[in-house]
C-alpha positions as CSV (number, residue, x, y, z in Angstrom):
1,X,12.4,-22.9,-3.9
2,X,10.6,-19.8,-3.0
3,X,6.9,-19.7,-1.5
4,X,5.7,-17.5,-4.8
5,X,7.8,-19.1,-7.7
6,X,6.0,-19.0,-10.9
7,X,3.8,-16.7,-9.9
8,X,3.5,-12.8,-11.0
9,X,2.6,-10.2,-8.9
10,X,1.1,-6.5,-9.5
11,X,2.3,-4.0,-7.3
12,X,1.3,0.0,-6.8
13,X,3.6,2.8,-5.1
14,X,6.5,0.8,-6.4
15,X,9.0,3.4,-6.8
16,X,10.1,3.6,-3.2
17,X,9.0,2.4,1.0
18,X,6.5,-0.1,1.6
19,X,5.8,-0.8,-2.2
20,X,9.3,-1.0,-3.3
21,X,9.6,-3.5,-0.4
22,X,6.8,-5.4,-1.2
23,X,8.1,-5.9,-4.8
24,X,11.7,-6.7,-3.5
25,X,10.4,-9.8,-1.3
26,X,7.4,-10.8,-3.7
27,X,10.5,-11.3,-6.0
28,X,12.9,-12.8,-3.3
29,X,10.1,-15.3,-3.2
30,X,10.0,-16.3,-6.7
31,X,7.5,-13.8,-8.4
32,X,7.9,-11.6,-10.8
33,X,7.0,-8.3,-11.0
34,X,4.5,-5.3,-12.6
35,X,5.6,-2.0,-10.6
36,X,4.1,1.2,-11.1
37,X,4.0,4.5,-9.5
38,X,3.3,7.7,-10.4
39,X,6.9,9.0,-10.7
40,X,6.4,12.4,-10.3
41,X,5.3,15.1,-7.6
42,X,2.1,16.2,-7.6
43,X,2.6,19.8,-6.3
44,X,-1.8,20.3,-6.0
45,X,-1.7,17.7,-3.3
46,X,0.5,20.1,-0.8
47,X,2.1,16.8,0.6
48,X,4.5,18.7,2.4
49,X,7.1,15.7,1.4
50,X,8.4,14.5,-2.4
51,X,6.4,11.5,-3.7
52,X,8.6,8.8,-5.7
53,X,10.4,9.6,-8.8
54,X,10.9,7.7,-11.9
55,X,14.6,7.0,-10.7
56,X,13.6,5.6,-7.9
57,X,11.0,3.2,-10.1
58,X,14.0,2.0,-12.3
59,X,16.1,1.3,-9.0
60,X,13.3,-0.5,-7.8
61,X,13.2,-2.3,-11.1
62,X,16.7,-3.3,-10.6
63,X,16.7,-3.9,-7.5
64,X,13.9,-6.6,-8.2
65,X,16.5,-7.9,-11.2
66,X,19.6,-8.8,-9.4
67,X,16.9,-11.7,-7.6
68,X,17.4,-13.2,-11.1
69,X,13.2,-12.0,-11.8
70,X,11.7,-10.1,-14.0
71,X,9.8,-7.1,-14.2
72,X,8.4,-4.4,-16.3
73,X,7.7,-1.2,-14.6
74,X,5.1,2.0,-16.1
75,X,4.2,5.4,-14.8
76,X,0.8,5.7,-13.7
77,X,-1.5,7.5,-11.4
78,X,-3.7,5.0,-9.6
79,X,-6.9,7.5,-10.4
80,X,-6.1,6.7,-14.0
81,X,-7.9,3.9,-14.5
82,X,-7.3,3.8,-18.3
83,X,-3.7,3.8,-17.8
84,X,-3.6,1.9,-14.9
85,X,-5.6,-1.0,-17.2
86,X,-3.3,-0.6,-20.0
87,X,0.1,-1.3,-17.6
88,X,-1.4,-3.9,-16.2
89,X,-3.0,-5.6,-19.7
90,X,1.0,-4.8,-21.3
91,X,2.2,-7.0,-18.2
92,X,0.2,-9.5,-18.0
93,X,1.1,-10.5,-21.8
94,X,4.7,-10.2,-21.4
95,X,4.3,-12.5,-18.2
96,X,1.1,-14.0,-19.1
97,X,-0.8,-14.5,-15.8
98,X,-1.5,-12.5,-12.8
99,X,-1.8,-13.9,-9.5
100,X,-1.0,-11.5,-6.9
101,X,-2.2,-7.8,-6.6
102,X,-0.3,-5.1,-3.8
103,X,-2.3,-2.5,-3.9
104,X,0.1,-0.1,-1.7
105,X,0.0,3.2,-3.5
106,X,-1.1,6.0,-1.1
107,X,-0.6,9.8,0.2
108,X,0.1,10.4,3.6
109,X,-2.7,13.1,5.6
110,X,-2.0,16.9,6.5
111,X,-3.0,18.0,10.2
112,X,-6.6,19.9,9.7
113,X,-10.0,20.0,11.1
114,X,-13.2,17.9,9.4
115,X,-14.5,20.7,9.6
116,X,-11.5,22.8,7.7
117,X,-10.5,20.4,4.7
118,X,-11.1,21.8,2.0
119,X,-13.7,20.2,-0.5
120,X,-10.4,19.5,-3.2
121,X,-8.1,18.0,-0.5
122,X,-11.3,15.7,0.8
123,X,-11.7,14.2,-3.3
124,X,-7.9,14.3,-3.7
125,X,-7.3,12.1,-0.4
126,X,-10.3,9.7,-1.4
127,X,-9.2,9.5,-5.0
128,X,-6.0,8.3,-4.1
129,X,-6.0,6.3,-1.0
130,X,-9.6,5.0,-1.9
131,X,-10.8,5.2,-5.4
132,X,-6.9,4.8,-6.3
133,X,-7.2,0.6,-4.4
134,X,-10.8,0.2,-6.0
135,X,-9.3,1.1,-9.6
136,X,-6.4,-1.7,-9.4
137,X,-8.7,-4.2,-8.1
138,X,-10.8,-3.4,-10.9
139,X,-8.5,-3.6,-13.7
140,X,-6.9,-6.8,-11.7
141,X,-9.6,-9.0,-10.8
142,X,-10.4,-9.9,-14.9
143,X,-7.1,-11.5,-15.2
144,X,-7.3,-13.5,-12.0
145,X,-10.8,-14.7,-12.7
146,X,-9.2,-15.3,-16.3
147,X,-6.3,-17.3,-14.8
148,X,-8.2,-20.3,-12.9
149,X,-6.0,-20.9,-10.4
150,X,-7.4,-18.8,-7.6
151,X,-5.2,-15.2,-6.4
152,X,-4.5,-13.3,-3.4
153,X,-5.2,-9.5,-3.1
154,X,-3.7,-7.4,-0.5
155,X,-4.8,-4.0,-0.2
156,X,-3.0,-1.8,2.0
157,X,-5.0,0.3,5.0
158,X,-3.7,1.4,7.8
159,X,-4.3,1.5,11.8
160,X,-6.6,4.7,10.7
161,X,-8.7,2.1,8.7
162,X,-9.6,0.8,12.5
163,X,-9.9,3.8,14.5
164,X,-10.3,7.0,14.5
165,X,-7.4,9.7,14.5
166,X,-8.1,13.5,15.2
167,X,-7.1,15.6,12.9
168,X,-6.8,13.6,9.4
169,X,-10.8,12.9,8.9
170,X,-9.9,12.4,5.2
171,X,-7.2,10.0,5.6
172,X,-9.0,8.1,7.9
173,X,-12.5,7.8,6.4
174,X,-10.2,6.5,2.9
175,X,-8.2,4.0,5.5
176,X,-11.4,2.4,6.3
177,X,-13.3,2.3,3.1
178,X,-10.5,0.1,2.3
179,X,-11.4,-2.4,4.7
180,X,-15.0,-1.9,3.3
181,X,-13.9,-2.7,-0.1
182,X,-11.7,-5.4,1.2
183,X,-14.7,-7.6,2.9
184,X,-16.7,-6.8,-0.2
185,X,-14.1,-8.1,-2.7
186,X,-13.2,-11.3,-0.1
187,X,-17.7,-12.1,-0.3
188,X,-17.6,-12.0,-4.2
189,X,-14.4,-13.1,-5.3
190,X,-14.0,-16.6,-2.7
191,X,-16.0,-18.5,-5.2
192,X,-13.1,-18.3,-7.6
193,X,-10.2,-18.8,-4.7
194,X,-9.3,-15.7,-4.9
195,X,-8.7,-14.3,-1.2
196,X,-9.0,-10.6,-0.4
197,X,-7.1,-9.3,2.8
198,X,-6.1,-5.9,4.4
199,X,-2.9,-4.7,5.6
200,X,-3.1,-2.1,8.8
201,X,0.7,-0.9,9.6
202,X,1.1,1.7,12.3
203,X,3.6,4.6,12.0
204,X,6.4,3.1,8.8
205,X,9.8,4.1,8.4
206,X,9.1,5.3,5.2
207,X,9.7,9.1,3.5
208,X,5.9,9.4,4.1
209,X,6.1,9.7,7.6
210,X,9.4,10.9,8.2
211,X,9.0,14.3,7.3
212,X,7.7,17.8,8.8
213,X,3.9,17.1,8.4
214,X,3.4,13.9,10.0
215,X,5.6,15.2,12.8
216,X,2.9,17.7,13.2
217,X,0.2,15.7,12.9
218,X,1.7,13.5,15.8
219,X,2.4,16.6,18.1
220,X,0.8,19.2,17.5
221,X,1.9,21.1,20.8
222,X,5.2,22.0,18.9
223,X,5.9,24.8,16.6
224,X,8.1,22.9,14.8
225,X,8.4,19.0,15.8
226,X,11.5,17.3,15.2
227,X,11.9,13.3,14.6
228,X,12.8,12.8,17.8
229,X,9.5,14.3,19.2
230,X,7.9,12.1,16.5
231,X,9.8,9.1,18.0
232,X,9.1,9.5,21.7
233,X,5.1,10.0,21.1
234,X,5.2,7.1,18.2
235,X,6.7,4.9,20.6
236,X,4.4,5.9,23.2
237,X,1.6,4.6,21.3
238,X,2.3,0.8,21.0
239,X,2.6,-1.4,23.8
240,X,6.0,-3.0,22.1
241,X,8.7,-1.0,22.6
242,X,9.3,0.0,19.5
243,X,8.8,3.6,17.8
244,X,8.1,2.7,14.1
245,X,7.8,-0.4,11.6
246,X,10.0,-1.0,8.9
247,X,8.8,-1.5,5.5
248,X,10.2,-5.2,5.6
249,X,8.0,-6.0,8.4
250,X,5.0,-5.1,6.8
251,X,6.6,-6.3,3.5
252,X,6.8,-9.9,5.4
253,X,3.4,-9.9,6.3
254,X,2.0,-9.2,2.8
255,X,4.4,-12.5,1.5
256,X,2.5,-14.6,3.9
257,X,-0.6,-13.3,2.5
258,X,0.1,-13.6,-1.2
259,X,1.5,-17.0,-0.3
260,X,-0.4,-21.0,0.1
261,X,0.5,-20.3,3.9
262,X,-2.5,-18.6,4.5
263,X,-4.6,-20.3,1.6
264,X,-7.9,-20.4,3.9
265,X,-7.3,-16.7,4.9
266,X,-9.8,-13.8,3.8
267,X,-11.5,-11.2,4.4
268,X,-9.2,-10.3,7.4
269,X,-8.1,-7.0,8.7
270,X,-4.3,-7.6,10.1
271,X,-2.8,-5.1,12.3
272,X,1.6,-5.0,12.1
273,X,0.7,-2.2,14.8
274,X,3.3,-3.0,17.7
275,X,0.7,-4.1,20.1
276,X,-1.1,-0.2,19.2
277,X,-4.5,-1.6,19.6
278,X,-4.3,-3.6,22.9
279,X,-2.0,-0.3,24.1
């Protein structure tokens, strides 16, 4: 018997890393699963690394399968509310009920200034990373109201939702509106048993932070960083030794959230940092 069986779980930035981890071991649990992504590159954002693709979605999709659940998968942009509403609604009544929402999908920061981000880059960062976890709470929170049985929302942050990191003002300021939202949505939504909790990973290794930019971002005293400057100055940084997190280990933590284990847990920031903050 899994910790999650019966239950059905909504999960963003499905198609690939932390999301299409969370969606493998919220199934391995017992839940099935609602995955979306946006499935596409979005050139405008000047990422500087390829976001998921729809073949990744479906592998995720089967992926979440061969654990004997089920799962319905649709392309959407988080800053889409309309659509994001309408994959959610068409999943809910092929499941009926919703009682777990992962709201993982993100973009990873470019190295500039505060001063130097363009006013386009500042409303794309937010609109994802912010407005993007705002949007599927929104369209989610109806159904678990709806259900009666209570809920458990994990919204994904990051150690830049708890301090402050030169050089990606936008990414950081997003990171901790999240935990604003977060405390917010934990106040309102405990009458109804639903709990509201933030996730805070440091450094993953994921394709959005194994690639050229972050490298930069992380040392910025190289023309051209490689992973393996990445991995001395990541590991640097947490008092475990340890250069990165995997996306199973955050992946873990998020079960335990979603699960009865921590039924008298919300409104809590939780670090899976490698011992960053006491570093």
């Amino acid at each position: 018997m899994g910790r999650l069986d019966g239950k059905v779980a909504f999960v963003t930035g499905a198609a690939r890393g932390q999301g299409r981890s969370h969606a493998i071991e919220l199934a391995r649990e017992g839940a099935d699963i609602i995955a979306v992504d946006v499935a596409h590159d979005l050139p405008e954002l000047g990422l500087g690394y390829p976001l998921g693709s729809a073949e990744e979605l479906a592998e995720t999709a089967a992926l979440v399968e061969k654990l004997d659940r089920r799962v319905v998968t649709a392309e959407v942009d988080v800053r889409d509310g309309a659509a994001l509403k309408a994959a959610l609604d068409s999943g809910v009544a092929e499941f009926g009920r919703l009682d777990i929402v992962a709201a993982n999908a993100g973009i990873a920061a470019n190295a500039v200034p505060a001063h130097e981000i363009t006013e386009d880059a500042w409303e794309q960062m937010l609109g994802i990373n912010l407005t993007g976890v705002w949007k599927t709470s929104k369209v989610a929170v109806p159904h678990l109201i709806e259900g009666g049985r209570g809920g458990s929302i994990i919204l994904t942050s990051s150690m830049a939702g708890l301090r402050g990191y030169q050089g990606i003002a936008a990414y950081t300021s997003a990171k901790h509106g999240v935990v604003g939202l977060m405390r917010v949505l934990a106040a309102e939504l405990a009458p109804h048993s639903i709990r509201v909790n933030s996730v805070h990973p440091t450094q993953v290794n994921t394709p959005m932070v194994q690639n050229d930019a972050t490298y930069k971002i992380f040392r910025p005293d190289l023309e051209h960083p490689t992973a393996e400057d990445f991995k001395a100055v990541s590991t640097a940084m947490h008092a475990l030794p340890e250069p990165w997190a995997e996306p199973i280990d955050i992946s873990k933590a998020l079960v335990f959230l979603a699960s009865d284990d921590a039924r008298l847990i919300t409104g809590v920031p939780l670090p899976i940092d490698a011992g960053l903050l006491v570093k």
